[in-house]
C-alpha beads as a LAMMPS data file, in Angstrom:
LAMMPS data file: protein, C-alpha beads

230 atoms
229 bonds

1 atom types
1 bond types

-500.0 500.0 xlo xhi
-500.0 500.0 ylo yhi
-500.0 500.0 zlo zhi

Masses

1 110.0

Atoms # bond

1 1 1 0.000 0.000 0.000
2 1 1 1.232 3.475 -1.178
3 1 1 0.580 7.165 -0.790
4 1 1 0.439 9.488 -4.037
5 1 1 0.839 13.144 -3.642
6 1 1 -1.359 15.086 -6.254
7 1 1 -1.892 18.817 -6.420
8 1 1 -5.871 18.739 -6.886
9 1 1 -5.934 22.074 -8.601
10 1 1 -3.076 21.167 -11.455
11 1 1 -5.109 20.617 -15.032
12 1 1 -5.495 16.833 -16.355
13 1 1 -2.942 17.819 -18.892
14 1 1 -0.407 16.433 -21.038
15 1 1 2.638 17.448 -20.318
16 1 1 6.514 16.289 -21.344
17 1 1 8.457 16.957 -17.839
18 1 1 9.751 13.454 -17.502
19 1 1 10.018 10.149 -19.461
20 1 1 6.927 8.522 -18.268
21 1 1 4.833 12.038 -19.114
22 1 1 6.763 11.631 -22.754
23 1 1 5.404 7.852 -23.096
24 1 1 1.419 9.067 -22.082
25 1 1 2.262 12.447 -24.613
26 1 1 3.329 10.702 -27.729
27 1 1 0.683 7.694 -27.247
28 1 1 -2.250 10.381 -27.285
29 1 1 -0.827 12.797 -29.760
30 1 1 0.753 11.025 -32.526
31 1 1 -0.598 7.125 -32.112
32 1 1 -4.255 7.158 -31.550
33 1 1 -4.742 9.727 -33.756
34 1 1 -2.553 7.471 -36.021
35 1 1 -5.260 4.826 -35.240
36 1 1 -8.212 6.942 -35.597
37 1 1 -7.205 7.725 -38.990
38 1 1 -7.060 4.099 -39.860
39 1 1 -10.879 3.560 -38.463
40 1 1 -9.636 1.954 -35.269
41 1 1 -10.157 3.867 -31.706
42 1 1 -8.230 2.706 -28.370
43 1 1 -8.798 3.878 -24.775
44 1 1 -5.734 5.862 -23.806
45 1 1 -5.386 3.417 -20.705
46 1 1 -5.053 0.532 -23.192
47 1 1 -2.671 1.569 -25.171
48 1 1 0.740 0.573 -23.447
49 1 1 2.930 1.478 -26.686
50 1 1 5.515 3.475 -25.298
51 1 1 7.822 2.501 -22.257
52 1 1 10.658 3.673 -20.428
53 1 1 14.009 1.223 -20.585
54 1 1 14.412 -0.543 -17.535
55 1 1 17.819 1.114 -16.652
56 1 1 16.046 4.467 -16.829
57 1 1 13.882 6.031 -14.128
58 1 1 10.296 7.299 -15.523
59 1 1 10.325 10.346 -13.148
60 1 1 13.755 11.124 -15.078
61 1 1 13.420 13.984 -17.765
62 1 1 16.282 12.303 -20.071
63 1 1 16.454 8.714 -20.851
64 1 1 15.482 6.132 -23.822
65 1 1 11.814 5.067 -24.349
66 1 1 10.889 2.057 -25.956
67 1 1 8.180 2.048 -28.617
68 1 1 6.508 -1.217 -29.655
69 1 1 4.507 -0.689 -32.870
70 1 1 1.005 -2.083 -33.607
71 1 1 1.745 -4.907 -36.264
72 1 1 -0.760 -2.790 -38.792
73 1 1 1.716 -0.155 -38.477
74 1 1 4.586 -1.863 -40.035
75 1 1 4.022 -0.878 -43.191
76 1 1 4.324 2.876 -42.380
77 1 1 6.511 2.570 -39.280
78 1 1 9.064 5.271 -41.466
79 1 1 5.856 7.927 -41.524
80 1 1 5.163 7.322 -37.636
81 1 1 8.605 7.592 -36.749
82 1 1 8.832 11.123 -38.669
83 1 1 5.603 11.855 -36.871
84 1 1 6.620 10.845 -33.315
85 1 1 10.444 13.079 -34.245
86 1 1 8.112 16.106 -35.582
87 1 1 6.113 16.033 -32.393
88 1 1 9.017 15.730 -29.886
89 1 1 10.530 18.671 -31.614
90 1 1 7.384 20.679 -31.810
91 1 1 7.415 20.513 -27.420
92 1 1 11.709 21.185 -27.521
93 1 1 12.793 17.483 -27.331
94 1 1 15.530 16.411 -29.037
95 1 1 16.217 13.050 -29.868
96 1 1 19.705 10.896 -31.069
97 1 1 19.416 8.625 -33.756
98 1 1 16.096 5.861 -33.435
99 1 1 17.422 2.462 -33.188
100 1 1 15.265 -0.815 -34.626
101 1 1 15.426 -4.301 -33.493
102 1 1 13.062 -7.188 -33.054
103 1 1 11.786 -8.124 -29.574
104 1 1 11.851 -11.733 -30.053
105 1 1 12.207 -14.183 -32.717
106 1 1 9.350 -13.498 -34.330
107 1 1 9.487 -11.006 -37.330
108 1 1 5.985 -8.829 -36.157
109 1 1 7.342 -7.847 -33.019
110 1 1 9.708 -4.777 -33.095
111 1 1 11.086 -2.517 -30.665
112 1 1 11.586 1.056 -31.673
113 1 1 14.523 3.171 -29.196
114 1 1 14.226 6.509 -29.422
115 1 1 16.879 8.201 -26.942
116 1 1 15.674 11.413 -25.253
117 1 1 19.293 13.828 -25.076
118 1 1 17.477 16.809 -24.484
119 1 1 14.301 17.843 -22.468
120 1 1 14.291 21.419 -21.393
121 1 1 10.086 20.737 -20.172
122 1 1 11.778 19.122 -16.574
123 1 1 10.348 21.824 -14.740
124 1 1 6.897 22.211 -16.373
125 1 1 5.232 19.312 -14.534
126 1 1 4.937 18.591 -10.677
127 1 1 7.457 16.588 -8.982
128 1 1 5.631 12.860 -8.795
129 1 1 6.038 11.573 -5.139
130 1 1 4.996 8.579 -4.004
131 1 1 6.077 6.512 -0.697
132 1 1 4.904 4.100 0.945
133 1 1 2.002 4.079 4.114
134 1 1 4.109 3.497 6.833
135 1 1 6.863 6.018 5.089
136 1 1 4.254 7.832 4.919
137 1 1 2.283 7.710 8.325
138 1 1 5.857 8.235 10.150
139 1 1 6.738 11.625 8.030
140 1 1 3.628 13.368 7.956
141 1 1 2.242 12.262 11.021
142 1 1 4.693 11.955 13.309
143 1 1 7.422 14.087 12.085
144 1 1 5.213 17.015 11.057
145 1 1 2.119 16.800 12.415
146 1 1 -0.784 15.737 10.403
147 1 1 -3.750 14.078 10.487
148 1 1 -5.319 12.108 8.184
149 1 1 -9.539 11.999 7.095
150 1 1 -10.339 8.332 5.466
151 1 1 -6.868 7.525 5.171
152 1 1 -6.363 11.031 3.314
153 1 1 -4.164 14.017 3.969
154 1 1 -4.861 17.717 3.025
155 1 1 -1.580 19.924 3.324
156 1 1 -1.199 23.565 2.662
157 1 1 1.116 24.227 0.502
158 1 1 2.869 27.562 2.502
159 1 1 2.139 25.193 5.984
160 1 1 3.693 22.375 4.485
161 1 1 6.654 24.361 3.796
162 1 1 6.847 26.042 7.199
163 1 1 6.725 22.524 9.360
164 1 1 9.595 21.357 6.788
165 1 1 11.409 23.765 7.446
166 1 1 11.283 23.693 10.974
167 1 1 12.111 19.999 10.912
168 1 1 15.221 19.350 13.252
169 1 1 18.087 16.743 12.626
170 1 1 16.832 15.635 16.321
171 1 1 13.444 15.150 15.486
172 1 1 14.206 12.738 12.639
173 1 1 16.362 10.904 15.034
174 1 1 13.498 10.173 17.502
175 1 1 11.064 9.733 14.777
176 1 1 13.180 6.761 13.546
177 1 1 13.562 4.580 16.464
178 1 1 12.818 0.944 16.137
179 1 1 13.888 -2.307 17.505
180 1 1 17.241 -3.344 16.346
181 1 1 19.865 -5.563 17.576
182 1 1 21.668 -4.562 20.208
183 1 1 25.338 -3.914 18.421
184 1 1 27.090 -4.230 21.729
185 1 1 25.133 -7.593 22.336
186 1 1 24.630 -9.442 18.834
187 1 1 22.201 -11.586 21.438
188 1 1 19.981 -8.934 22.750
189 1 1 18.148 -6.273 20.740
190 1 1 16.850 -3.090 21.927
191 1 1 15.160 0.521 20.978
192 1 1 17.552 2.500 18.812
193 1 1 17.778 5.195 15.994
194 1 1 17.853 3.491 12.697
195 1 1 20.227 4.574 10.246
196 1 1 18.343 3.553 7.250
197 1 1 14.847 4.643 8.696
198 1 1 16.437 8.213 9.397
199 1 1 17.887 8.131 5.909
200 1 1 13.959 7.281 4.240
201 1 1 12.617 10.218 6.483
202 1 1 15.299 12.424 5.107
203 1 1 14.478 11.755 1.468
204 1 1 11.121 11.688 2.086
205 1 1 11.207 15.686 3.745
206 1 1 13.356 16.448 0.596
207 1 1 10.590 15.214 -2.088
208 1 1 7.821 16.993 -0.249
209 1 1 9.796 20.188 0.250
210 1 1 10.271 19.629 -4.207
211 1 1 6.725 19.039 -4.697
212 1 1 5.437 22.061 -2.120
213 1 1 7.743 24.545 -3.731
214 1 1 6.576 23.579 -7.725
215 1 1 3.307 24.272 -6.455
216 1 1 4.222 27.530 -4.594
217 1 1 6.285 28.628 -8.182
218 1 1 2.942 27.743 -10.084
219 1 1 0.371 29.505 -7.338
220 1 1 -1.066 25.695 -5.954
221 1 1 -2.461 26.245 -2.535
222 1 1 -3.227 22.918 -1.446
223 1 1 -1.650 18.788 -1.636
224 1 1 -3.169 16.056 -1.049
225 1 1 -2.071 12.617 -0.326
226 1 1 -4.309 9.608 -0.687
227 1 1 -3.856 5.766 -1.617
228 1 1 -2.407 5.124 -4.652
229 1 1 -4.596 3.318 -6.641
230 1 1 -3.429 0.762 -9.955

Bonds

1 1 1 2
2 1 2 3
3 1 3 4
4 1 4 5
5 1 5 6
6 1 6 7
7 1 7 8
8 1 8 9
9 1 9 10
10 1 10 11
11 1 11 12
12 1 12 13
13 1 13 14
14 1 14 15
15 1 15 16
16 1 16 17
17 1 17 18
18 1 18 19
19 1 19 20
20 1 20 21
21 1 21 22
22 1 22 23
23 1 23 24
24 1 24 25
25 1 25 26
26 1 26 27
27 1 27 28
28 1 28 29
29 1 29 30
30 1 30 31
31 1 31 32
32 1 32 33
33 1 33 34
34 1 34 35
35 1 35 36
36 1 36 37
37 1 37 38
38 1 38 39
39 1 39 40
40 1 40 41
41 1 41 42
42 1 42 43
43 1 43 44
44 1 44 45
45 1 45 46
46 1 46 47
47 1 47 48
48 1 48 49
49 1 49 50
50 1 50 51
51 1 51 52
52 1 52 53
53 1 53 54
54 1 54 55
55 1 55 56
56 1 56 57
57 1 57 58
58 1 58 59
59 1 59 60
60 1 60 61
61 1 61 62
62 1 62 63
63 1 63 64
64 1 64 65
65 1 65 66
66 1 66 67
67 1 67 68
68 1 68 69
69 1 69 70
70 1 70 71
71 1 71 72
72 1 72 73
73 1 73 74
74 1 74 75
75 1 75 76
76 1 76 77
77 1 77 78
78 1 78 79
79 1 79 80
80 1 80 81
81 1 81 82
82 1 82 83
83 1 83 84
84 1 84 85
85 1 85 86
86 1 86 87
87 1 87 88
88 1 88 89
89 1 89 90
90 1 90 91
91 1 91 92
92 1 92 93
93 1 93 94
94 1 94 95
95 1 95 96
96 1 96 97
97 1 97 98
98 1 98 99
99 1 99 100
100 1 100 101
101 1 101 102
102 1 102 103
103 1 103 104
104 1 104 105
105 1 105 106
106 1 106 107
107 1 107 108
108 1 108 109
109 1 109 110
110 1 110 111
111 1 111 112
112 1 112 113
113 1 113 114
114 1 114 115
115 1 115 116
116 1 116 117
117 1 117 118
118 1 118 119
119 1 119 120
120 1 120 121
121 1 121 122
122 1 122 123
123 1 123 124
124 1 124 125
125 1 125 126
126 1 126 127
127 1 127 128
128 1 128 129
129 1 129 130
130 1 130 131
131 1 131 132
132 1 132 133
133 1 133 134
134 1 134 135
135 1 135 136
136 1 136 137
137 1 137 138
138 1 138 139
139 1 139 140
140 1 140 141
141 1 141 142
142 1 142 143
143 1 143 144
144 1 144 145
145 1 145 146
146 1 146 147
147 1 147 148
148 1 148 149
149 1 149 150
150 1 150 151
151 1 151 152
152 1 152 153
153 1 153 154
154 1 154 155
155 1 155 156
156 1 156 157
157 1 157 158
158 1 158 159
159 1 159 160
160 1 160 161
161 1 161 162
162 1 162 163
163 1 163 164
164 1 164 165
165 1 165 166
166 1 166 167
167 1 167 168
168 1 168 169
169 1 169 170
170 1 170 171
171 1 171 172
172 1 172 173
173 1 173 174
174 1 174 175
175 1 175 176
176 1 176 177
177 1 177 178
178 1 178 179
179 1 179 180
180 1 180 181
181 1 181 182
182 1 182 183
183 1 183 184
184 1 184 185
185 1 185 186
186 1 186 187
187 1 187 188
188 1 188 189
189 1 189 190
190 1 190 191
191 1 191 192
192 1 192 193
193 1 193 194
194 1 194 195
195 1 195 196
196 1 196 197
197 1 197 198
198 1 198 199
199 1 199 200
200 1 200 201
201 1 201 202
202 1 202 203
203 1 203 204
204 1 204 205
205 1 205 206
206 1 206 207
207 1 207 208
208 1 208 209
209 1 209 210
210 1 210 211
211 1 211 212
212 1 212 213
213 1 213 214
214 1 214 215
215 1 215 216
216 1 216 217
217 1 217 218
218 1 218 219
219 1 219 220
220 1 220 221
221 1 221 222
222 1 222 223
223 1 223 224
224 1 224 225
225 1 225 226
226 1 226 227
227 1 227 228
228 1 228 229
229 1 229 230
């Protein structure tokens, strides 16, 4: 079970900040309209054409994506590749040279690479932070305060900020306390600070204090966190 952090006033937009944003982009601008052409119509949540390579983060704003054509499109994979290289170009993207190669053995099953060198959007989209419920339940309940409604947080943006800010290097040490073994006594264990607990809670202040701010640049008053859902 996760926590997603959303800013409920952003638009349901496209946009082309990071890799997985680019995948979602060039699926509903160039390939269902590629489809629709042809007579055939796809739910945007169906069509997984585009992803990111597996050695590249999707919240990263440079990186290769993957295409995997329809097998109808094989035929005019040259005019879709000059669409999708039109349309990254059109937003500022630029792109090294698209690589081709089959998938598996079997001759209908390509894999298009299309490196992303360039991406000046990075900062156009909201920060995407998500962590996980007890990650979650220790940082903003604990460590600065909250309380959530049906498992759902509201936080101020400017608040949010403030009780970041006033987070202490001692507070994140008490906040991370667990039951470890005892290092003085391999056989015992007892209550201690927990390096790698500390270190989550750290990261975790850092990626809210990213998010809060993007929404402060862009004039968002309000976060919320709820369950993540698939």
């Amino acid at each position: 079970m996760s926590l997603k952090f959303t800013i409920p006033s952003q638009p349901n937009e496209l946009t082309v900040h990071n890799l997985r944003s680019i995948c979602q982009y060039l699926t509903v601008r160039v390939v269902l309209p590629f489809l629709a052409a042809r007579g055939l119509r796809l739910e945007p949540r169906y069509a997984n054409f585009f992803l990111n390579q597996r050695d590249h983060s999707p919240l990263e704003a440079t990186g290769t994506i993957e295409f995997f054509p329809p097998p109808m499109f094989l035929g005019q994979l040259g005019e879709l590749l000059e669409t999708i290289r039109i349309e990254l170009n059109r937003v500022g993207i630029s792109v090294g040279p698209l690589t081709q190669a089959l998938r598996s053995g079997r001759a209908s099953t390509w894999v298009i690479r299309i490196p992303i060198v360039a991406n000046p959007n990075a900062r156009s989209g909201p920060p995407e932070v998500t962590m996980s419920s007890n990650a979650g339940r220790i940082v903003l309940q604990a460590v600065l305060g909250y309380s959530a409604a049906n498992g759902r947080y509201e936080l101020p943006v400017k608040d949010l900020l403030d009780r970041v800010a006033n987070v202490t290097e001692q507070q994140v040490v008490a906040k991370s306390t667990c039951t470890l073994r005892d290092p003085t006594n391999p056989r015992q264990v007892r209550v201690m600070p927990s390096p790698l607990t500390a270190q989550r809670i750290r990261r975790c202040l850092r990626e809210l204090t990213d998010l809060a701010q993007w929404a402060a640049a862009h004039r968002h008053a309000r976060i919320e966190a709820s369950p993540a859902t698939q």
